[in-house]
N, C-alpha and C positions, 0 to 999 in steps of 0.2 A: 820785687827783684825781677828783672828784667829776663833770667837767661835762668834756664833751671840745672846747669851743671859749668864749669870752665870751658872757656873758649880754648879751642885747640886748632891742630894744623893737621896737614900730614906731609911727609915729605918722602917725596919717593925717583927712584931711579932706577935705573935699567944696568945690568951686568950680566956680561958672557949669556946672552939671549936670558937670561932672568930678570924679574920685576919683582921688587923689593920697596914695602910702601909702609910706612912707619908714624904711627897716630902719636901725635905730641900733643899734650895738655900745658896750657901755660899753669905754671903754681901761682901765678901771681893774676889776680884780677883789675885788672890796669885802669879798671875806671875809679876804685878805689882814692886814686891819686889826682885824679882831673879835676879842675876848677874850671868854670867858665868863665872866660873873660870878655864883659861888654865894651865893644870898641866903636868907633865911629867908623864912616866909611874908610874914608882918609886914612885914621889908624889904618885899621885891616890890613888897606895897600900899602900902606909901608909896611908893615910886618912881612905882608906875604911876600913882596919887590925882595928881603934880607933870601928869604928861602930860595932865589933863582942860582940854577946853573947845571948843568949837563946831569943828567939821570935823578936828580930830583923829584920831579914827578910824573905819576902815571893813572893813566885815566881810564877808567875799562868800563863798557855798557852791559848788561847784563839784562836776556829778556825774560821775564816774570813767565812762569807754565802755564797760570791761568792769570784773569783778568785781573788788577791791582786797584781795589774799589777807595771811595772816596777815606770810608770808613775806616781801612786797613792801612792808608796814611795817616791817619789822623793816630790810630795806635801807635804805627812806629815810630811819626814826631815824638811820641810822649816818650816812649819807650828809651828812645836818643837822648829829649833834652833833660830826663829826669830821673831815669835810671840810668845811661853812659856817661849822662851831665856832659854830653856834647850842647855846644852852641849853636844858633842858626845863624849864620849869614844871608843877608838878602839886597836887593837891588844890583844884582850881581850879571853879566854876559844878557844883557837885554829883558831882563826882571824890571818892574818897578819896585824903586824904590818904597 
């Protein structure tokens, strides 16, 4: 098992100069439900082409504290495709295919 307690959130906001931050646990483990589905390229873009239109998607970089070794990718692929049963896409924005 990939995560040793529920994924959560927090969500927090600001009132009359106070800060109020409130840790949400999902109940539900949402990988539970996921199937991976092998698609061809083609496929892919069509699927993804239905998802287009204003505030759809969002893309955030995020820089690693320490160095992000070959080996600690090679974890988290597993970790994604066999414990989240996330899929990989590849040949993707200047990838080979």
């Amino acid at each position: 098992q990939p995560f040793t307690e529920a994924i959560g959130f927090e969500v927090g906001f600001f009132e009359s100069s106070r800060t109020h931050f409130y840790p949400i646990k999902l109940p539900v483990v949402l990988s539970c439900f996921i199937e991976p589905v092998v698609l061809s390229k083609d496929e892919f873009w069509q699927r993804w082409q239905m998802l287009s239109g204003d505030q759809l998607e969002e893309k955030e970089v995020l820089l690693a504290p320490t160095p992000v070794s070959s080996n600690y990718l090679a974890m988290l692929k597993g970790r994604l495709t066999k414990g989240v049963r996330m899929g990989l896409a590849g040949g993707f924005e200047g990838e080979d295919a």
